[in-house]
KOLTOR-156475 format. One record per residue (C-alpha): chain; z, x, y. Coordinates in nm, 2 decimals. Example, Ala and Ser with C-alpha at 12.3 -4.5 7.8 and 13.67 -1.06 7.14 Angstrom:
BEGIN
@c = A zz = 0.78 xx = 1.23 yy = -0.45
@c = A zz = 0.71 xx = 1.37 yy = -0.11
END
This chain:
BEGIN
@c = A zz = 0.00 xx = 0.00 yy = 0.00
@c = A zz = 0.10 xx = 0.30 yy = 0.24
@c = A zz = -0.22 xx = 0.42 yy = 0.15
@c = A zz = -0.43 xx = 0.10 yy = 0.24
@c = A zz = -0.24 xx = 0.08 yy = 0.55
@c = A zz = -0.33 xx = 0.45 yy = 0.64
@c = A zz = -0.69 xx = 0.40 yy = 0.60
@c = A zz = -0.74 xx = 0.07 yy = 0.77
@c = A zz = -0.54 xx = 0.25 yy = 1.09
@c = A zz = -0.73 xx = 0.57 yy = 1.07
@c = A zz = -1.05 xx = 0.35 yy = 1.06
@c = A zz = -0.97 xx = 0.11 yy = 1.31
@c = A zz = -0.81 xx = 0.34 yy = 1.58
@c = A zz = -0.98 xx = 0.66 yy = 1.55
@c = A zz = -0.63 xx = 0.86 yy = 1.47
@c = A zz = -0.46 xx = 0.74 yy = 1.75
@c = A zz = -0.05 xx = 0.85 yy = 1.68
@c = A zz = 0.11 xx = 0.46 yy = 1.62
@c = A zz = 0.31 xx = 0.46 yy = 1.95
@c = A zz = 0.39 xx = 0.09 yy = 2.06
@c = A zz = 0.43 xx = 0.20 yy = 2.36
@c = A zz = 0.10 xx = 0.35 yy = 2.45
@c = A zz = -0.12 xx = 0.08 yy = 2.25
@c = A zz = -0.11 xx = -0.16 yy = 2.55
@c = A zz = -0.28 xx = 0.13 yy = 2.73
@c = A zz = -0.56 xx = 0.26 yy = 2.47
@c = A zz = -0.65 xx = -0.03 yy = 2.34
@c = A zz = -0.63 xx = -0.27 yy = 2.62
@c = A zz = -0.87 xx = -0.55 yy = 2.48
@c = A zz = -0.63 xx = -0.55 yy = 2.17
@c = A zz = -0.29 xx = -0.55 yy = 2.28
@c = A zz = -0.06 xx = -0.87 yy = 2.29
@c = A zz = 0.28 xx = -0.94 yy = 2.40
@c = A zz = 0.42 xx = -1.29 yy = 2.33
@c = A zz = 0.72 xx = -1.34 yy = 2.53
@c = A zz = 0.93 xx = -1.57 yy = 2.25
@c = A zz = 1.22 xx = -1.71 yy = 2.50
@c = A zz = 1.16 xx = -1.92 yy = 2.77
@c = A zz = 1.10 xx = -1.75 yy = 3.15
@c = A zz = 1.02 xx = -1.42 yy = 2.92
@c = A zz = 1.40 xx = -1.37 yy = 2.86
@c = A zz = 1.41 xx = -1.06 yy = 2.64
@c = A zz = 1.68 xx = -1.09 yy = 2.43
@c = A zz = 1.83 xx = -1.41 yy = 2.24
@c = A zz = 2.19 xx = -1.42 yy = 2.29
@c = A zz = 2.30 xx = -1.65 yy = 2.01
@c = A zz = 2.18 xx = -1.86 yy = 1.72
@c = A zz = 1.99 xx = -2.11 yy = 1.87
@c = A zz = 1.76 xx = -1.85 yy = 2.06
@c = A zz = 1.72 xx = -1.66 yy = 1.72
@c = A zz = 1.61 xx = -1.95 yy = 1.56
@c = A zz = 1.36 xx = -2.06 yy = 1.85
@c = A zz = 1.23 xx = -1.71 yy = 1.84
@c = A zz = 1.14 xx = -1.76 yy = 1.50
@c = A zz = 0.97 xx = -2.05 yy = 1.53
@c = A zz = 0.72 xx = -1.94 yy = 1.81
@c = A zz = 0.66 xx = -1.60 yy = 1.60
@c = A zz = 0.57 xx = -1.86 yy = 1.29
@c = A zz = 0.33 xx = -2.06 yy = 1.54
@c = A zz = 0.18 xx = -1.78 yy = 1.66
@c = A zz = 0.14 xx = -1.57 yy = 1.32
@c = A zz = -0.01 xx = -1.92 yy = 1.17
@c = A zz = -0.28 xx = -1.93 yy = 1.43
@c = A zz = -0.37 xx = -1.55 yy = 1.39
@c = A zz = -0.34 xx = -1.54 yy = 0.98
@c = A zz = -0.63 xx = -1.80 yy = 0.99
@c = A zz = -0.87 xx = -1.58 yy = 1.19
@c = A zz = -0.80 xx = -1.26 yy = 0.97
@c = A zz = -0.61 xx = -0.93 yy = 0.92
@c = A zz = -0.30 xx = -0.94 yy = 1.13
@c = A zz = -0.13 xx = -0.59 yy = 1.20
@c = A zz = 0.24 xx = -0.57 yy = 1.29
@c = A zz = 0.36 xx = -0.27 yy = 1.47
@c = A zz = 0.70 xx = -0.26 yy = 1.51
@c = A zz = 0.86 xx = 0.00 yy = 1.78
@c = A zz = 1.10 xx = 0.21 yy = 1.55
@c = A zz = 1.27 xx = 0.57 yy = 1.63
@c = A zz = 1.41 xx = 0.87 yy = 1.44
@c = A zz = 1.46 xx = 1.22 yy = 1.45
@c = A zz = 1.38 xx = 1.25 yy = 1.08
@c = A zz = 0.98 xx = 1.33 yy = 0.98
@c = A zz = 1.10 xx = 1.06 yy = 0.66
@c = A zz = 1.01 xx = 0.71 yy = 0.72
@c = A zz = 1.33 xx = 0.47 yy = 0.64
@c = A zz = 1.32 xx = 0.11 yy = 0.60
@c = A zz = 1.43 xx = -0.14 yy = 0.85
@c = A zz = 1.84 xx = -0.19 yy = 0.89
@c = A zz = 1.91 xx = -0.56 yy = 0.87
END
């Protein structure tokens, strides 16, 4: 899968280093941001929030899934060259 994943990047973004940050910029015409709260509020603050997030991110993954291959990138940091997975 790591592999698949590796390929389809390298072919789709010419080697361009995975940096969420810096996608916005290089690849302008392909770059989203969905603001999931209401007035673009950043960060839920209890339960209700979480759950709304969720429920936009479902919308908007439902609409996208029918149209084709969706890739997620997910801003993650490390001082180890060893990817981890995600802590819950």
């Amino acid at each position: 899968m790591i592999k698949d994943i590796t390929q389809f990047w390298q072919s789709q973004f010419n080697g361009f280093v995975p940096e969420a940050d810096n996608l916005k910029y290089e690849f302008k015409n392909r770059w989203v941001r969905f603001h999931s709260l209401p007035e673009s509020k950043r960060y839920p603050e209890n339960e209700q929030e979480y759950l709304e997030i969720l429920r936009r991110h479902n919308v908007v993954l439902q609409d996208l899934c029918g149209q084709g291959n969706v890739l997620v990138v997910l801003p993650e940091y490390s001082d180890s060259s060893v990817p981890t997975k995600p802590q819950n």
